[in-house]
Every structure is written in structure tokens, then in C-alpha cells.
N, C-alpha and C positions, 0 to 999 in steps of 0.2 A: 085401350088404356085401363080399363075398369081390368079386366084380364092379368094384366102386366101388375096392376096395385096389388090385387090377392095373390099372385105369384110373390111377389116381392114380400110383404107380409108374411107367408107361408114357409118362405128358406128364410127368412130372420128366427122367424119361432124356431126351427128346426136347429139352425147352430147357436141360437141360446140355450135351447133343452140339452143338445150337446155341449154345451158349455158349462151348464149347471148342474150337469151330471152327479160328478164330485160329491156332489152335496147328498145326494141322493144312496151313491154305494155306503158311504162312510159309514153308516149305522149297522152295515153289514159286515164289518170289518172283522166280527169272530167269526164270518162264517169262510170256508176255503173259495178260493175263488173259480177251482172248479166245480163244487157244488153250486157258485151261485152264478155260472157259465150254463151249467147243466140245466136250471130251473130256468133261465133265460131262453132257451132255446128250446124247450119244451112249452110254455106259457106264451111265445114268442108263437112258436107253429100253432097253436090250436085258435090262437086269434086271429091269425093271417089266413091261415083257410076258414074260419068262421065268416069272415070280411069276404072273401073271394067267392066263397059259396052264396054268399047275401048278393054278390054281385053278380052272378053267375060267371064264373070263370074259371072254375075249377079245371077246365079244358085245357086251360093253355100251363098250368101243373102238368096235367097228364102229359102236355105234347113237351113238356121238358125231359119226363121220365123216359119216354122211351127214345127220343134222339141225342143215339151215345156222346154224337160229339159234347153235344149242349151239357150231359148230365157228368160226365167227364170235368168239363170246365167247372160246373157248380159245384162238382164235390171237389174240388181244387181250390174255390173260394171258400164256400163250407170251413174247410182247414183253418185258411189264411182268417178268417174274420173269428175261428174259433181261439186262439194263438192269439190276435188283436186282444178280444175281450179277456182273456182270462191275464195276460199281462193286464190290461187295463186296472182290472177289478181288483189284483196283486198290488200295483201300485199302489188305490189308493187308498188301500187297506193298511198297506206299511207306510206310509208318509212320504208319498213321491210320487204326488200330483204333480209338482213342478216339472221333475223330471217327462211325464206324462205328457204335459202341454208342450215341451220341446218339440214332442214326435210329431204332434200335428201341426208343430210346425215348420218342421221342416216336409213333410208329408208333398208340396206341392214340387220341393225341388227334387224330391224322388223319382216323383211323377215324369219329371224332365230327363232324368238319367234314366227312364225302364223308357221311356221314350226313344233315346239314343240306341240302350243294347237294344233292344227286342224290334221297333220298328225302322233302326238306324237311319232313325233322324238327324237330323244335321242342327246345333244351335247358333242361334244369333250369339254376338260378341254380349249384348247385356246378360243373355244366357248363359254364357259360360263364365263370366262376372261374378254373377248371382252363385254360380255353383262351387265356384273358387272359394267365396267369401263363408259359402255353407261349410266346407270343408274344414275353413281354417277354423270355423268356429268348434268343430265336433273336436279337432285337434285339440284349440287351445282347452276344450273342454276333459281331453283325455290326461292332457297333462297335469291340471290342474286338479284334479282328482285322484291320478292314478288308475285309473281304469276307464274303457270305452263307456259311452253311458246306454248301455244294451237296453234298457229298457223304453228310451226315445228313439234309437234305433229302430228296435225291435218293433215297436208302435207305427212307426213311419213309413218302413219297408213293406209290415205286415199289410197296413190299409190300403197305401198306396198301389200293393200289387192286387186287393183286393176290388180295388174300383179299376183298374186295368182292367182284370178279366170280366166285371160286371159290365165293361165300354165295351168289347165285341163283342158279349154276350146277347143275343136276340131275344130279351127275354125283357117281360116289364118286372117295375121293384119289387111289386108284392108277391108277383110267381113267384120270382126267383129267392125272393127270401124264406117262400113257403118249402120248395124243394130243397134250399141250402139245410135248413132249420129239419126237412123231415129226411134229410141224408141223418141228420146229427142226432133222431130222437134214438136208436136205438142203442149207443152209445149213452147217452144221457140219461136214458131211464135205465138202464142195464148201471150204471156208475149209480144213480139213487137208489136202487133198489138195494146194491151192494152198501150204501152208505146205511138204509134204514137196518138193513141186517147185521151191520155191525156197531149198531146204535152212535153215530155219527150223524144222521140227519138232521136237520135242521126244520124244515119244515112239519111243522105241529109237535114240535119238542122246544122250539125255543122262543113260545110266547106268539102271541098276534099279530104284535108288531112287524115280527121279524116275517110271519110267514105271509102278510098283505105285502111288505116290502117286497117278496122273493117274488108274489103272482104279480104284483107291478110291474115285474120288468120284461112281461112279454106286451104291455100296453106302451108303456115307454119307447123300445124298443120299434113296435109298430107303428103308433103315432106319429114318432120322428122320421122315421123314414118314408112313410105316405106325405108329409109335410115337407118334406124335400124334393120327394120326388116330384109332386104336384106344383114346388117351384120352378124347380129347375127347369121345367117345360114353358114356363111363362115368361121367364125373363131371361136377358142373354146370360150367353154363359160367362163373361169376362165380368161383368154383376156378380153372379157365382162365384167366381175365384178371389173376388176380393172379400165378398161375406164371408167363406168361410174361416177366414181368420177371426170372426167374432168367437168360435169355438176354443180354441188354446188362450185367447186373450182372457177369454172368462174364467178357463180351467187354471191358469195362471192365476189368478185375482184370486180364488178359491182356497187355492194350495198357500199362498203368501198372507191374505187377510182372513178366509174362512176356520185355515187348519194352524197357522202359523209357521207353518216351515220354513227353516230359514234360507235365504237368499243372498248367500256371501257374494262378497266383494269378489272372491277368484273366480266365480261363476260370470262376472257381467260381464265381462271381453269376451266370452263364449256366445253368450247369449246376445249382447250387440251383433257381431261378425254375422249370426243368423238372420238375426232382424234387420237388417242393413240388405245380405242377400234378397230378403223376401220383398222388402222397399223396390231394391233393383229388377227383380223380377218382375212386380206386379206392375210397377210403371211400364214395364216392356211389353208387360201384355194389354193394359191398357193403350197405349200408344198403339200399337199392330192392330189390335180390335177396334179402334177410331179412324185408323188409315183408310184412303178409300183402295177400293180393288182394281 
């Protein structure tokens, strides 16, 4: 019980820090969001094998490096979560946090569609409910704008595929974040180095603030994921699925009372229709995860 309490505790921090993220990039909003992708993933790797070395485990790094399947896979997610953050960072640099919080939240019904192509799965009636309802929502939301909204999309698709390949990957979080992050350093530093030579960098050019902000976000980054990961092993996972909507609800709340973005009226039939699917869903998964076997 004592076990299951610090688990539970541990994924709340974790999708509140994701949730309060927001708060966190916006002071970095002059800077490009692939330079501050680049510093993320660079300050990112040198703590996570710092951590892993302290732990001794640098081993099960190396046993990702050399089995191609495994390294194949990570530099596939690598991609995917590199594509994630740097929309992310773009968002909410330009004032579309809202739009942001969308992604993650429809994120779990994606999950249920790469479920159907890739491991064709078969859904429950509340499943296919839920997914009807997500749809209509992205719709009412294309009309009502005029354009698909790529960026919730984009956010949605990205993660979602990226915790797919993290689910058959044999690898625990902080390897794997270490070899995602040190596929990405030579690109990263190869792109800073090209930034500082054409006096574009940001790091030690644009004040203190900015450049503790930039090494922050290889702790952030770590923290929360070690905080997750060390939940998610303690508590069920259908606990899990419902926490993690603490993350969008926050990002929401951020984007609407932190930043002030507006929040029209054409938008909420969009946005119900999704919250309504994910209602549908998550009682479906609650229910089946209570069922006995």
C-alpha cells in the first residue's frame, strides 16, 4: 500500500509538471524552437547518462546500441518525440497552447486507432463511440476554422506513436531516453554549433535567464520522466489512463487563464464532442479494468 501511495504521488507530479509546462517554455518564446529542441536534448542526454552512470547501468545503453532491432526502433521514436517537442515548443511560443492541449487529448484515442491498424485490434461498441465522437469533433473543429487543426493533430499522432514504439520496446525509460537523446546529439550540436557561427545562438548571448531556462530543460525533461516511469510501475494502469488527462486539463487552464488566448464559442462543439469521446472511453476502460476475468 505504502508502495501504490508513492506510485500514485509520483505520476500526479509527473502530469502536473507536464501540465505546467506552458508556463515554463513561454519566457523562451524568442528563442526558435528548434534551438530550444536542440538544447533540450543535449542537456537531456548528459543528465540521464549522468543518472545511469551514478546507477550503474550504463550497460543496458550499450545493449540498446548494438541490437539493431532495438536501435532501429529508438531512432524511429527519437524522430517522433523530436517532431512532438519542437511543435510543442512552436506552439507555445506563438499562442496556441489551447490548440496544444487538444493533442493530448485526444492522444489516447489515437492510441486506440494505431491499435486497430498496426495490432488489428478489434473495438468495443463504447470504443468505436468514443472514436466516432473524436472525429466529429476534429471535423466540427476543421469547419469551424477552416483548416485541420495540424498542430493537435500533429501533437497527438506524434506522442501517441511515440509511446507505441516505447510499449514493445524492451528497454527501461531512462535507457531509452538516453540512446533516443544520444541518436539526436550529433544533429543538435552540429545545428548549435551552426547557430553560434552564425551569431544566432542563444545560449550565453541572451542573458542568464534565458540560458539556466535552456539547461533546465534537460532536468525537467528527466525528472518527469523518471516520475512517471517510477509511477506507472506502482499503480494500475487504468489509474494511469485516467491521470493522465491532469496534463491537457492543466495545459488548457494555462493557455485560457495563464496566456489569455481566446476560447470562442465556434470552438466548444469541437471541443465537447472530444471531451464527451474521452468521458466515453475512459468509463469503458474503467468498467473492463473492474470487470472480473
Amino acid at each position: 500500500m505504502r508502495e501504490a501511495r508513492k506510485g500514485f504521488a509520483a505520476a500526479l507530479a509527473a502530469f502536473a509538471i507536464w501540465g505546467l509546462v506552458p508556463l515554463y517554455f513561454k519566457p523562451l518564446r524568442e528563442v526558435s524552437a528548434f534551438q530550444v529542441v536542440a538544447q533540450r536534448a543535449v542537456w537531456s542526454c548528459l543528465l540521464v547518462l549522468l543518472c545511469l552512470a551514478l546507477r550503474a547501468e550504463l550497460n543496458e545503453v550499450r545493449a540498446a546500441l548494438v541490437e539493431r532491432r532495438i536501435l532501429a526502433r529508438l531512432a524511429l521514436a527519437a524522430v517522433l518525440i523530436s517532431i512532438n517537442w519542437i511543435v510543442y515548443v512552436w506552439a507555445v511560443a506563438h499562442d496556441h497552447v489551447i490548440d496544444a492541449s487538444l493533442g493530448y487529448f485526444i492522444t489516447p484515442l489515437v492510441n486506440v486507432l494505431l491499435g486497430v491498424a498496426v495490432l488489428a485490434e478489434r473495438l468495443t461498441r463504447a470504443q468505436w463511440i468514443a472514436v466516432t465522437l473524436a472525429v466529429g469533433g476534429v471535423a466540427d473543429l476543421t469547419f469551424e476554422t477552416g483548416h485541420l487543426p495540424w498542430i493537435s493533430l500533429t501533437l497527438g499522432f506524434s506522442f501517441a506513436s511515440y509511446g507505441f514504439i516505447r510499449k514493445v520496446v524492451q528497454v527501461e525509460a531512462l535507457a531509452g531516453l538516453a540512446t533516443e537523446t544520444l541518436l539526436l546529439m550529433p544533429v543538435a550540436i552540429g545545428y548549435l554549433v551552426w547557430c553560434e557561427a552564425t551569431g544566432s545562438g542563444a545560449l550565453g548571448h541572451a542573458g542568464p535567464a534565458i540560458a539556466a531556462l535552456l539547461i533546465g530543460t534537460g532536468p525537467v525533461t528527466a525528472v518527469t520522466l523518471f516520475l512517471f516511469a517510477y509511477g506507472a510501475r506502482r499503480i494500475p494502469y487504468s489509474s494511469v489512463g485516467i491521470l493522465q488527462y491532469i496534463t491537457p486539463s492543466l495545459q488548457l487552464a494555462c493557455g485560457v487563464f495563464a496566456f489569455g488566448e481566446p476560447f470562442e464559442r465556434t470552438r466548444a462543439l469541437g471541443f465537447a464532442l472530444i471531451w464527451a469521446a474521452l468521458l466515453v472511453y475512459a468509463g469503458d476502460s474503467l468498467w473492463r479494468g473492474r470487470a472480473p476475468g
